[in-house]
C-alpha positions as CSV (number, residue, x, y, z in Angstrom):
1,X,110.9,98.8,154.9
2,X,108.5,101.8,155.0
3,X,110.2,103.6,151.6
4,X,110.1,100.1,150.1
5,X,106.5,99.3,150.9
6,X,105.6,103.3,149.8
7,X,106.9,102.9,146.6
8,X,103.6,101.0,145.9
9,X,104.2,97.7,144.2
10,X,103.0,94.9,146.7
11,X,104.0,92.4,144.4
12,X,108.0,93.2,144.0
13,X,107.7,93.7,147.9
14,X,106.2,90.4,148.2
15,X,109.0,88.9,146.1
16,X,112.0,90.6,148.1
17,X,109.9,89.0,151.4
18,X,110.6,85.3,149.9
19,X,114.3,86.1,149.3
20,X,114.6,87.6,152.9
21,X,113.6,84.5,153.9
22,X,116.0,82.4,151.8
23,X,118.6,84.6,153.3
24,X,117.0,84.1,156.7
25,X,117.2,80.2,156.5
26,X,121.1,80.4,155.5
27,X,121.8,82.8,158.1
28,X,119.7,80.3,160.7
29,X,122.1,77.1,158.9
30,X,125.2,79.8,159.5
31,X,124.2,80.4,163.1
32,X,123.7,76.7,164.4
33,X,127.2,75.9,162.9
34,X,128.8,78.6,164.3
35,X,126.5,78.1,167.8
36,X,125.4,81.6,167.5
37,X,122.0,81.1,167.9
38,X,120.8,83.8,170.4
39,X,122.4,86.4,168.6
40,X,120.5,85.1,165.4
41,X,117.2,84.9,167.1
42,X,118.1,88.7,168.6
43,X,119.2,89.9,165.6
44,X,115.8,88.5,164.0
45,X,113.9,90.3,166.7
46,X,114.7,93.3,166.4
47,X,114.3,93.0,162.4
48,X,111.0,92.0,163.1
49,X,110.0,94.9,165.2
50,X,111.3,97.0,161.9
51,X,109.6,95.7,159.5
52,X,106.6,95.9,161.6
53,X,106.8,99.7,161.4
54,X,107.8,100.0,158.0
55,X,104.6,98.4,157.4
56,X,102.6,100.3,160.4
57,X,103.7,103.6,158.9
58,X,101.8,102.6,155.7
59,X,98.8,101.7,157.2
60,X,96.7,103.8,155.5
61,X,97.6,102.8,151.7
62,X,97.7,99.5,152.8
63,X,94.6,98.9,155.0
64,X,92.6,100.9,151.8
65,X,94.2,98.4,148.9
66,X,93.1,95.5,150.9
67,X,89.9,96.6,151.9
68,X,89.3,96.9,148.2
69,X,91.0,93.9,146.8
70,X,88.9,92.4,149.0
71,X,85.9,93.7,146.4
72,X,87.8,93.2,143.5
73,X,89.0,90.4,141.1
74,X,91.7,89.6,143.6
75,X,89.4,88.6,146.2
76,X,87.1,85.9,146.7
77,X,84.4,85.9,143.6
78,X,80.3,86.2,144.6
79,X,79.4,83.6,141.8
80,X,80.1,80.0,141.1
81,X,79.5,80.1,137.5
82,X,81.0,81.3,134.3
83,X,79.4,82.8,131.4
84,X,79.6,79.6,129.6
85,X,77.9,78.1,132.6
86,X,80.4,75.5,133.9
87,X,81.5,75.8,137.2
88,X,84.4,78.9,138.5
89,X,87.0,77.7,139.7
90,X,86.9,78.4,144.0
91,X,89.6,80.7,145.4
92,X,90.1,83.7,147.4
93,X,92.3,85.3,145.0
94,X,92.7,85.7,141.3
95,X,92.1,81.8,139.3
96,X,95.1,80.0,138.7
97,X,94.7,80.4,135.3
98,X,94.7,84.1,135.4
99,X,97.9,83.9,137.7
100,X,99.6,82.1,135.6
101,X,98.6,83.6,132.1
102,X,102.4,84.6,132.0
103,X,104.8,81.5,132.6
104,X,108.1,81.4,131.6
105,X,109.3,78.3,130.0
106,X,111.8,76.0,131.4
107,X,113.9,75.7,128.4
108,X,112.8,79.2,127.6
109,X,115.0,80.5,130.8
110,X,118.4,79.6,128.7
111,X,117.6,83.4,127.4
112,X,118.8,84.4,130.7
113,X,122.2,83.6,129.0
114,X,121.5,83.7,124.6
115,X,118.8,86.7,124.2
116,X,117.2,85.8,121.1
117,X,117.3,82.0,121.5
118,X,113.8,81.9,122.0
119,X,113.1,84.8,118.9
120,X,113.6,87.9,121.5
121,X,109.8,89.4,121.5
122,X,106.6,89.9,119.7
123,X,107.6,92.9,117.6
124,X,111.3,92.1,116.5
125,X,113.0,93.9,113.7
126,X,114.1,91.9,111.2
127,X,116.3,94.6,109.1
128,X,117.1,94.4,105.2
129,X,119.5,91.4,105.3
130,X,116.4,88.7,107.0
131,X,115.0,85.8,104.5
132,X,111.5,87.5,105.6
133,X,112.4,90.3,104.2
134,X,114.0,89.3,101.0
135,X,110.8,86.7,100.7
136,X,108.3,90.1,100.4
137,X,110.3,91.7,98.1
138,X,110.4,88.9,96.2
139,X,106.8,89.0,96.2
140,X,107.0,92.5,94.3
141,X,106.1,94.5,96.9
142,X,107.8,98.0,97.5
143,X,110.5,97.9,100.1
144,X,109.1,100.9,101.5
145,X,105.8,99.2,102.1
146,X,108.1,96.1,103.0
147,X,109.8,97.9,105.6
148,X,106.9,99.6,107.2
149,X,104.1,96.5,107.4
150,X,106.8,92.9,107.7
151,X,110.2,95.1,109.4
152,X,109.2,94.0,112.8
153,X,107.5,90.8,113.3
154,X,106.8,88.2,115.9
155,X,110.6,86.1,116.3
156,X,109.1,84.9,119.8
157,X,108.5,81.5,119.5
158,X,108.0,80.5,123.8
159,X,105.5,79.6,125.5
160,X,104.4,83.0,127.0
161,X,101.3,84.5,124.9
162,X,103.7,87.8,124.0
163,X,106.7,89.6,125.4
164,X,108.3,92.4,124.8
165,X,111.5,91.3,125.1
166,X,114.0,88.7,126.7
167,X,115.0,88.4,130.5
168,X,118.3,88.5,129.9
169,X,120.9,89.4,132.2
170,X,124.4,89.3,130.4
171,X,126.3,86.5,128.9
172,X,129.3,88.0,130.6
173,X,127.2,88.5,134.0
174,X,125.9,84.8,133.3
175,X,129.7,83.4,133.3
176,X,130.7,85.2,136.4
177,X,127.9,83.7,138.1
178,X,128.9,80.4,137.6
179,X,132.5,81.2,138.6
180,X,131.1,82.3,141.8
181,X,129.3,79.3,142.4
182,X,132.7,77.8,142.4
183,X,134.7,80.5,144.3
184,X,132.4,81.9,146.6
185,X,132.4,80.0,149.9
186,X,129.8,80.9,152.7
187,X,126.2,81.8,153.7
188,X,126.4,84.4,150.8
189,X,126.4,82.3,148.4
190,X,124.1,80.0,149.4
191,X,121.3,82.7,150.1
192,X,122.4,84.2,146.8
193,X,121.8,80.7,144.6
194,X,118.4,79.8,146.7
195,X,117.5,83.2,145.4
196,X,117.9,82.5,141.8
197,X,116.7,78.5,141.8
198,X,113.3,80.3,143.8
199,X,112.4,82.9,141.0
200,X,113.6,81.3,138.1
201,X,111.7,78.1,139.5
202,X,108.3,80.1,140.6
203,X,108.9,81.9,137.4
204,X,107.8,78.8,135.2
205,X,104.3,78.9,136.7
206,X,101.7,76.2,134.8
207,X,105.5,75.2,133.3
208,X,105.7,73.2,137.0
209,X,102.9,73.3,138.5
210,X,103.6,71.1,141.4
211,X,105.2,73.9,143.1
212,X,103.3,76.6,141.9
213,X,99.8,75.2,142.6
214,X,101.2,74.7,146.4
215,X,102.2,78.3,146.5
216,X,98.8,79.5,145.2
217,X,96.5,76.8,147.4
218,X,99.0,77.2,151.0
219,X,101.2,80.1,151.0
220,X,99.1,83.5,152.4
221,X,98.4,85.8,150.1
222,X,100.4,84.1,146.6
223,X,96.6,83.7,144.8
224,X,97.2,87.5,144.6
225,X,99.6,88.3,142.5
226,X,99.5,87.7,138.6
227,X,102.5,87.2,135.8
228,X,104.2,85.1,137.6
229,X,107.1,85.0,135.4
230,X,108.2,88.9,136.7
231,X,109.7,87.1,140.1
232,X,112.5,86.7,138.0
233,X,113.7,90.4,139.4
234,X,114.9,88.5,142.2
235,X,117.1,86.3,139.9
236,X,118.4,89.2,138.1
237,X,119.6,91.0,141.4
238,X,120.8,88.1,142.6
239,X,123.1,86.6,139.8
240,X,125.2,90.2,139.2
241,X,125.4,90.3,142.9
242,X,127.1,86.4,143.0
243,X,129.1,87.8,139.8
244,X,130.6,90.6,141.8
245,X,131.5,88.3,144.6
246,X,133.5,86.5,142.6
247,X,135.1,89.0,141.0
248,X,136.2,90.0,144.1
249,X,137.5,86.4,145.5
250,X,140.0,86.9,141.9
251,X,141.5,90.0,143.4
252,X,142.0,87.9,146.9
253,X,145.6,87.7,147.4
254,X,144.8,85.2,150.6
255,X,143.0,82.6,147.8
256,X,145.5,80.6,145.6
257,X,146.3,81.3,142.3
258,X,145.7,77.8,141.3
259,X,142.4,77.3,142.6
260,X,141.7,80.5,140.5
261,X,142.9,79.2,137.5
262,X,140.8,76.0,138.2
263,X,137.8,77.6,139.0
264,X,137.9,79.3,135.7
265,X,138.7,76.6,133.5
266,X,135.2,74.8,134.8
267,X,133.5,77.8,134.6
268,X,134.4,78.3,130.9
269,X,134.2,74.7,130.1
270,X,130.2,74.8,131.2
271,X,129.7,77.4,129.2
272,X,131.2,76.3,126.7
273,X,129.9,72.5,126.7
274,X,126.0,74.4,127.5
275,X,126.8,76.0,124.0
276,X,127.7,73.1,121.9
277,X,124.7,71.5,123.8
278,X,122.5,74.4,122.6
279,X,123.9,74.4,118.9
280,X,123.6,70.3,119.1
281,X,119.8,70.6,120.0
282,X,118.8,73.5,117.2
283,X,117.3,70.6,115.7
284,X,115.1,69.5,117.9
285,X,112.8,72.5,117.9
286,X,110.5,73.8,115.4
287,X,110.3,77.3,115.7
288,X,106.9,77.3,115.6
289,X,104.7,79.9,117.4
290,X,100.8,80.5,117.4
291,X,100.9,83.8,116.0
292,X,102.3,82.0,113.0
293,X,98.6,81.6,111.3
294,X,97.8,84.9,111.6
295,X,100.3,85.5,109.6
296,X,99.1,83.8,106.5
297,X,95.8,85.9,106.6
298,X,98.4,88.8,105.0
299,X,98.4,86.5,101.8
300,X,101.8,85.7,101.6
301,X,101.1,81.9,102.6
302,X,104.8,80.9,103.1
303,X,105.2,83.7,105.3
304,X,105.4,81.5,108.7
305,X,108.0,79.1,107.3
306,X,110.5,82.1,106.1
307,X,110.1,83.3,109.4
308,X,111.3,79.8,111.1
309,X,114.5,80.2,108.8
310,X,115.1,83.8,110.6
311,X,113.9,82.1,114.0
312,X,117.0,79.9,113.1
313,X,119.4,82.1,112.2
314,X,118.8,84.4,115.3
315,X,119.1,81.2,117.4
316,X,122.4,80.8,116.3
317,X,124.0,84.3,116.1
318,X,122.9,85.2,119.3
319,X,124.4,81.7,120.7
320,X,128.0,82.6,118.9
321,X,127.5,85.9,120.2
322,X,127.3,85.0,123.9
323,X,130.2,82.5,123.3
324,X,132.0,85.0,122.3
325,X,131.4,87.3,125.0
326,X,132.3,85.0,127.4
327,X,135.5,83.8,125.6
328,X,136.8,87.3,125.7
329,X,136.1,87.7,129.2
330,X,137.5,84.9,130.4
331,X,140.9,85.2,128.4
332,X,140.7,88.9,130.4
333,X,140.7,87.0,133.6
334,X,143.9,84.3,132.0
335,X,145.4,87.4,131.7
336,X,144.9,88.9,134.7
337,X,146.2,85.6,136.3
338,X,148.9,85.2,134.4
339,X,149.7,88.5,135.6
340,X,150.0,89.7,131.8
341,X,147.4,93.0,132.9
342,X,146.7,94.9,136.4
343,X,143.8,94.8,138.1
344,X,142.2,97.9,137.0
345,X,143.1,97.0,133.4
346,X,140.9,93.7,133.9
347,X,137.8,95.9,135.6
348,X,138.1,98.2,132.7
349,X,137.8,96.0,130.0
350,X,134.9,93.5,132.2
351,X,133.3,96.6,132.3
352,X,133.6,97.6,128.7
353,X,132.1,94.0,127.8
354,X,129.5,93.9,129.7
355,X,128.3,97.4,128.3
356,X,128.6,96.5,125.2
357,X,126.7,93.5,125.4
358,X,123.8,94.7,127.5
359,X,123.6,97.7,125.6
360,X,123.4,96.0,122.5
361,X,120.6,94.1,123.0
362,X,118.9,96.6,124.6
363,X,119.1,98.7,121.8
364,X,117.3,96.4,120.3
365,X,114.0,97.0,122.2
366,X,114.5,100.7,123.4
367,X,116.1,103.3,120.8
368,X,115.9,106.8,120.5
369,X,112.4,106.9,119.2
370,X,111.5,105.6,122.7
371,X,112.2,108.6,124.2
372,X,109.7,111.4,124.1
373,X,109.4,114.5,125.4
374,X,107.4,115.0,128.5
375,X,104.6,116.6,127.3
376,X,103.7,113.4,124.9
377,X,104.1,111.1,127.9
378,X,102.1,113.3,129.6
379,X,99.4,112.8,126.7
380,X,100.1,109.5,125.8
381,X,96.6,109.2,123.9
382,X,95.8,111.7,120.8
383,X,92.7,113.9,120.8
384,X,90.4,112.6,117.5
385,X,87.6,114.3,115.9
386,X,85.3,111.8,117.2
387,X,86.6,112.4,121.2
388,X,86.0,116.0,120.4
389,X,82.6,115.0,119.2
390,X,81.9,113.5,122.4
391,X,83.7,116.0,124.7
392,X,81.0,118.5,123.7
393,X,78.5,117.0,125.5
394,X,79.2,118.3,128.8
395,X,76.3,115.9,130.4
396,X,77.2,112.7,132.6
397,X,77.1,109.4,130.9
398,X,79.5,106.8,129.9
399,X,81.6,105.9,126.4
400,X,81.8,102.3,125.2
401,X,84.4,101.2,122.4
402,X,83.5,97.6,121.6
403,X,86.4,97.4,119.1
404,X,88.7,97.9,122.1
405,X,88.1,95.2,124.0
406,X,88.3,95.1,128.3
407,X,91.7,95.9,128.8
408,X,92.0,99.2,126.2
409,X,92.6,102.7,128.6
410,X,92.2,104.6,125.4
411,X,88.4,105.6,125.5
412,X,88.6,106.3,129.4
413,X,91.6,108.8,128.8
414,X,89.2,110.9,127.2
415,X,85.5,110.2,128.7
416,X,84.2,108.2,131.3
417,X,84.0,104.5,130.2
418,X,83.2,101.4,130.8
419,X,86.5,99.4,130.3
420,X,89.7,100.4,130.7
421,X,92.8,98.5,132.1
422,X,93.6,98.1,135.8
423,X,95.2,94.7,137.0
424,X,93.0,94.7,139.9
425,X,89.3,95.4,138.4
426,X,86.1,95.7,140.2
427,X,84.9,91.9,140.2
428,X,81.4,92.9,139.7
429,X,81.6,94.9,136.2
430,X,84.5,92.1,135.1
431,X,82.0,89.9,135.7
432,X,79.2,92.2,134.1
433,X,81.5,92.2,130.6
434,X,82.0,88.1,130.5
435,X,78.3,87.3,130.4
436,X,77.0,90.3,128.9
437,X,78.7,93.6,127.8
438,X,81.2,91.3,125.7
439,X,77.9,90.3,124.2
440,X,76.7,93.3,123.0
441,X,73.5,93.0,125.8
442,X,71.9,96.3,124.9
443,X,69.7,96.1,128.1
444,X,73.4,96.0,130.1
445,X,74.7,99.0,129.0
446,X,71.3,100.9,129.4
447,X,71.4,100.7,133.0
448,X,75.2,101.4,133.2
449,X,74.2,105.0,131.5
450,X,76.1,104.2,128.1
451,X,75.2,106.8,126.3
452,X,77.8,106.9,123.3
453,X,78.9,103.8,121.7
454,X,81.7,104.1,119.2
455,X,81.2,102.4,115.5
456,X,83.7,101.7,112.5
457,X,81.5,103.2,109.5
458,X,81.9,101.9,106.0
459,X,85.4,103.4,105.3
460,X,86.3,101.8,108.6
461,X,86.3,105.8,110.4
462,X,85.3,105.7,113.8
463,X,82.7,107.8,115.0
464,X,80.1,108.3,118.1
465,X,76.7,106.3,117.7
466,X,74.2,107.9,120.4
467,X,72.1,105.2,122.4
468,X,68.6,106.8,122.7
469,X,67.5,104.5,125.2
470,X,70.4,104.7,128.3
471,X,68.8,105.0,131.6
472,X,70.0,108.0,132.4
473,X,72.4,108.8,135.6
474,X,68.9,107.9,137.9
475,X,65.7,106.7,137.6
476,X,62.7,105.0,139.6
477,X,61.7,101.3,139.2
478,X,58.5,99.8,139.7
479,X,59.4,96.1,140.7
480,X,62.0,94.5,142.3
481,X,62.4,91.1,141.5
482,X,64.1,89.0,144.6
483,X,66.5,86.3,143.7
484,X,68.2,84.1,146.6
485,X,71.8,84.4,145.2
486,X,74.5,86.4,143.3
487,X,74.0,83.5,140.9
488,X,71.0,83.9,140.2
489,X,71.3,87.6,140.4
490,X,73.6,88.1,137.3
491,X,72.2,85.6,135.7
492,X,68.6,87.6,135.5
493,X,69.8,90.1,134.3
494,X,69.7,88.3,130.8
495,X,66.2,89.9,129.7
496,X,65.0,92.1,132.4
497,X,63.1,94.8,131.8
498,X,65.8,97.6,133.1
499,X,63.9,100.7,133.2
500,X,61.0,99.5,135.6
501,X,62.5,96.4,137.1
502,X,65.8,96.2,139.6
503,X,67.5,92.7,141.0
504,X,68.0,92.5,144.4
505,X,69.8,89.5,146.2
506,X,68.2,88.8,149.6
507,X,70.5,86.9,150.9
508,X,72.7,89.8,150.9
509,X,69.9,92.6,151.5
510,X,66.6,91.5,153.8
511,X,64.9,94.7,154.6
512,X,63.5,94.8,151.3
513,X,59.3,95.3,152.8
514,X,57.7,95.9,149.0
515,X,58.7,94.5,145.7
516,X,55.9,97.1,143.7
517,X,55.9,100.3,143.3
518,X,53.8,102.7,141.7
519,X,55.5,105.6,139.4
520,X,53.8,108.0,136.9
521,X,55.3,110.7,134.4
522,X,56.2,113.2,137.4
523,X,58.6,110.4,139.2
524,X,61.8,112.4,138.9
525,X,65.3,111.9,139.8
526,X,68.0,114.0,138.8
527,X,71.9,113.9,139.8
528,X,72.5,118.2,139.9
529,X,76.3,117.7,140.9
530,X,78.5,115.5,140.5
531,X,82.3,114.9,141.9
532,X,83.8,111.3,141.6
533,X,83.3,111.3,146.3
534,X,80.4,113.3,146.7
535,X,76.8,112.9,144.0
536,X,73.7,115.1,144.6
537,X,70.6,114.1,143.2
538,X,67.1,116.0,143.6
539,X,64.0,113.8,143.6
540,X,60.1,114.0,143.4
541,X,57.5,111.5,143.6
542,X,54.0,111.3,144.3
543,X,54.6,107.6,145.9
544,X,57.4,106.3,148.3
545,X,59.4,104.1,145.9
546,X,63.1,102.8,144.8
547,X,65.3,104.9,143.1
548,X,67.9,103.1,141.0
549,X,71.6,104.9,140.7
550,X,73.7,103.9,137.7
551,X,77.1,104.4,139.6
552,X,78.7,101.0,141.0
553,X,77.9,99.7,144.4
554,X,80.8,99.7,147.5
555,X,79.8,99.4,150.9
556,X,83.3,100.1,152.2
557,X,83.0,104.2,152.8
558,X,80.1,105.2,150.2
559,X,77.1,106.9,152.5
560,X,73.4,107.4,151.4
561,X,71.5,110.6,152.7
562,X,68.2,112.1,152.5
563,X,67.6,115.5,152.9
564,X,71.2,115.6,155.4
565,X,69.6,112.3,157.1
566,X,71.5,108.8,157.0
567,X,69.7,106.5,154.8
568,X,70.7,103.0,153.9
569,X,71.0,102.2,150.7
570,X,71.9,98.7,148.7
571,X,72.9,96.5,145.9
572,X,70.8,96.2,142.5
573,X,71.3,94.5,139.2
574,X,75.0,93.1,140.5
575,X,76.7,95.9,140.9
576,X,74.5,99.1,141.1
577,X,73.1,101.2,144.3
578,X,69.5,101.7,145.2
579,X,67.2,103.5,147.6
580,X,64.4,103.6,149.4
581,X,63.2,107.2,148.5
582,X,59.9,108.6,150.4
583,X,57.2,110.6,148.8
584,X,57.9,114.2,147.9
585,X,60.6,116.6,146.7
586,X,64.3,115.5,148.6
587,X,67.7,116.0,148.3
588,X,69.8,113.0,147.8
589,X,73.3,112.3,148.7
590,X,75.9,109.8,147.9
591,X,79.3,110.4,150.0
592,X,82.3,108.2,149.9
593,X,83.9,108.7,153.7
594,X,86.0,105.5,154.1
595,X,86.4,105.1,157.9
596,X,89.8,102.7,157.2
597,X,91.2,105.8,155.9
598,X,90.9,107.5,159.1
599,X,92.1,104.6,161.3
600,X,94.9,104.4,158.9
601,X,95.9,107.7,159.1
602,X,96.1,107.7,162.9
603,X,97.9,104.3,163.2
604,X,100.2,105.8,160.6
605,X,100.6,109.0,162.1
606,X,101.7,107.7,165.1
607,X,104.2,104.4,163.9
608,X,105.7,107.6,161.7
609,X,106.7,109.4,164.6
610,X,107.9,106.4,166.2
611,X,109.7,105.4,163.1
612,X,111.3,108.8,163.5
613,X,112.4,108.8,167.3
614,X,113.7,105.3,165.9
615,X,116.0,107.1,164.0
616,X,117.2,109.7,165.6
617,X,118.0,107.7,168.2
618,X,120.1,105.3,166.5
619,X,121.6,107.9,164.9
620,X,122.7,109.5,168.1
621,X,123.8,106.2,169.8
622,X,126.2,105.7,166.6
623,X,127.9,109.4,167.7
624,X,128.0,108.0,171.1
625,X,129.1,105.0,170.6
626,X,131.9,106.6,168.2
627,X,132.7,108.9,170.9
628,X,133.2,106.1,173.8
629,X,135.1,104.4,170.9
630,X,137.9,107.0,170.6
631,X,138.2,107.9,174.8
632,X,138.7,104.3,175.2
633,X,141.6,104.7,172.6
């Protein structure tokens, strides 16, 4: 539990926690029918106590990431409203819609068993022999150019928004899994099949949202996890684990030929019947996807519609091909019945199968181009003439690339930015970009310090457009306007005047005794170092005023001082810090000094030792045990 929970992804951890307690229930059903109950609820126990210092012995990472959730878009939102001004939707976590952006269809899960019968992904090579590609040609362009702009197009025609490829776990893998369902008796299979009805069920997200809205409103901590269609891990560790199983209840000598033969006769036959099912229903779709329209802005109009015909065709090749697949591998198991081949014989060629029907269509989403050396993954992003431009400013101030949207890390590989991706965002600044950066609200990016905004020129070159008027790193207001909520707070930030007027929210911040201030030409403040935890400014004014800081506000660990003295400091404009700053020269000092970092670290410290005694001292009451063991023998 404490290497699962280190290797840092909450979400997969939280998805093995729901099957642990599938297999929990079937164990629990296992132990009242055997009347085994106190060993169970033993058993449980001391499983408890483990997982309770796997997840002590992470305190520190943990406590930290929910301290900050807590301040970000997975946590509970300040404001009520949305840039369009109806009314945000209330929850703790992320919105439902946001959660579940990323649904898998219902009929869309038959992939799990045809790969492309859904179109495969967004970006799906079509090759020489496709109608699409034959249709361009046709239109007398090059099949150079043909092959390099209209080679890989969008087959996907689900209901997610993109995807990069199917979740497909093996045609072969797919049949053996049934066959389980028939051979395998006992709690395993049970736990196994609850595992794989609960992902591929939670996996559907708005698709049925009876179950999923229950598991965002009721169970703790659900709202907090996005894409809900990548539960469907737990599906694909369950089904080849149920596959195996029944693999190995073929090689039982103890279980009867006959039921063997019976099992897989059924097995093939739904397969088979699901096939002619799937081949029987071809017509009822219409291979239609939203992307589609885009397509006709190339200016081949009958673009969309030669694409259906491929949609089609891949619909049905990829059904023959799994049909296949399974055919040979259950006339591998007649044989092996029949007693025509040996056991290792039928592992072999299973083997050989399913490798060359997982490879094969993974080949076609990761090839050799796909893997780079380490020094271009290591550089992901390419140095331009224009972020060279930019890098020889050696100043502090911020980058903006409009044409890259929110979720672009491009720009902030290179310079400090104001977007960038990260699934879990600071609420305030996501917030900041709906109702104004999004908008182009010059007065915004001022007080954010965005000093370089990149532009497309004439020939469509991008290049580094200086904004004369950004606030700077610091400066001194001469008003604070008081507003009475964090409503009200963002939204005055429409047309404020952001070089001599700050927001403040004193429902949040009350010791606010002036809201005037008086500043002339000699009102300095300067930032003279800076390192992301610790900022040093130098100040001078002729009047005690507010100083306003363009660096994000967080009152969990960031520390204000004047001249080495504590000061207390608070939140302007949404998501800014300012400060009360006396008259004269002074030294100013922003440090971040979480104290959940130290209480982590102790409580970690110690459950690690613990964790470690733990160890050692089951390992030395296995030797002992062995020992006892073999005297008693």
């Amino acid at each position: 539990m404490a290497l699962e929970i280190s290797a840092n992804h909450y979400q997969m951890t939280y998805y093995f926690m729901l099957l642990v307690l599938i297999l929990g229930v079937a164990y629990l059903v296992d132990a009242v029918r055997k009347k085994k109950l106190k060993h169970y609820f033993i058993s449980v126990g001391i499983l408890f106590g483990a997982v309770l210092l796997g997840i002590a012995a992470n305190a520190t990472g943990l406590m930290a990431t929910k301290e900050y959730a807590d301040w970000s878009t997975r946590g509970k939102s300040e404001i009520t409203i949305n840039a369009d001004g109806s009314v945000k939707e209330k929850t703790d976590g992320l919105s439902k819609e946001y959660i579940t952006h990323w649904s898998y269809g219902i009929t869309e899960s038959l992939n799990l068993f045809v790969p492309r019968l859904f179109g495969g992904s967004n970006q799906e090579e079509l090759g020489e022999d496709s109608k699409t590609f034959a249709y361009v040609v046709g239109k007398e362009i090059p099949k150079s150019t043909a092959l390099e702009y209209f080679g890989v197009l969008p087959l996907y025609w689900g209901d997610q928004p993109s995807t990069s490829g199917p979740a497909y776990i093996g045609a072969i893998i797919f049949f053996l899994f049934i066959l389980g369902l028939i051979l395998v008796k006992g709690r395993a299979k049970w736990w196994l099949l609850g595992g794989v009805i609960m992902s591929l069920v939670l996996s559907w997200g708005k698709n049925f949202s009876l179950l999923t809205d229950f598991m965002i409103d009721y169970f703790p901590l659900y709202d907090k996890f996005r894409a809900v269609s990548s539960i469907q891990v737990i599906l694909e560790l369950c089904a080849p684990v149920l596959a195996i199983l029944a693999l190995s209840v073929l090689f039982n000598e103890f279980v009867s030929k006959d039921k063997k033969i019976k099992a897989l006769k059924i097995s093939f036959f739904i397969i088979a019947g699901l096939c002619v099912a799937l081949f029987s229903a071809k017509g009822m779709f219409d291979f239609s996807s939203p992307s589609d329209e885009q397509l006709r802005m190339t200016g081949l109009e009958g673009l969309p519609e030669v694409l259906k015909e491929d949609r089609k065709s891949v619909y049905s090749s990829d059904l023959l091909r799994s049909l296949i697949y399974v055919f040979l591998a259950a006339l591998a198991i007649w044989f092996f019945l029949k007693e025509k081949i040996k056991e290792n014989i039928l592992i072999v060629a299973l083997g050989a199968l399913i490798l060359f029907d997982l490879v094969g269509v993974g080949q076609r989403y990761v090839d050799n181009d796909d893997f780079v050396t380490k020094r271009r993954m290591a550089r992901p992003f390419q140095e331009t003439p224009m972020h060279q431009q930019i890098l020889k400013d050696e100043g502090i101030y911020r980058v903006y690339n409009p044409s890259e949207g929110w979720d672009s890390a491009g720009t902030s590989y290179f310079h400090q930015s104001i977007t960038g991706y990260h699934a879990a965002k600071p609420a305030g600044m996501q917030d900041l970009f709906y109702f104004y950066i999004f908008k182009n609200n010059i007065g915004i990016l001022n007080m954010l310090n965005v000093k370089y905004i990149i532009q497309q020129d004439e020939e469509g070159r991008s290049y580094p457009a200086i904004n004369p008027d950004a606030n700077g790193n610091a400066w001194f207001v001469k008003r604070l306007k008081e507003v009475g909520s964090a409503d009200e707070e963002i939204l005055a930030l429409k047309d404020f005047d952001e070089k001599n007027e700050a927001i403040v929210n004193t429902s949040k911040f009350t010791n606010i005794n002036r809201t005037t201030f008086q500043t002339d030409s000699t009102t300095t403040v300067t930032l003279t170092d800076y390192k992301p935890n610790h900022l040093i400014y130098t100040s001078e004014n002729s009047n005690a005023g507010i100083a306003v800081f363009s660096e994000m506000y967080y009152a969990n660990g960031w520390n204000a001082y004047i001249d080495g003295k504590p000061s207390n400091h608070f939140k302007v404009n949404y998501v800014l810090r300012a400060l009360k700053v006396p008259i004269g020269q002074h030294t100013i000092e922003f440090k971040f000094e979480p104290t959940i970092v130290e209480t982590g670290s102790k409580i970690a410290l110690a459950s690690s030792i613990l964790l470690g005694l733990v160890v050692l001292g089951g390992i030395g009451f296995s030797f002992w045990r062995a020992r006892k063991e073999v005297k008693e023998e």
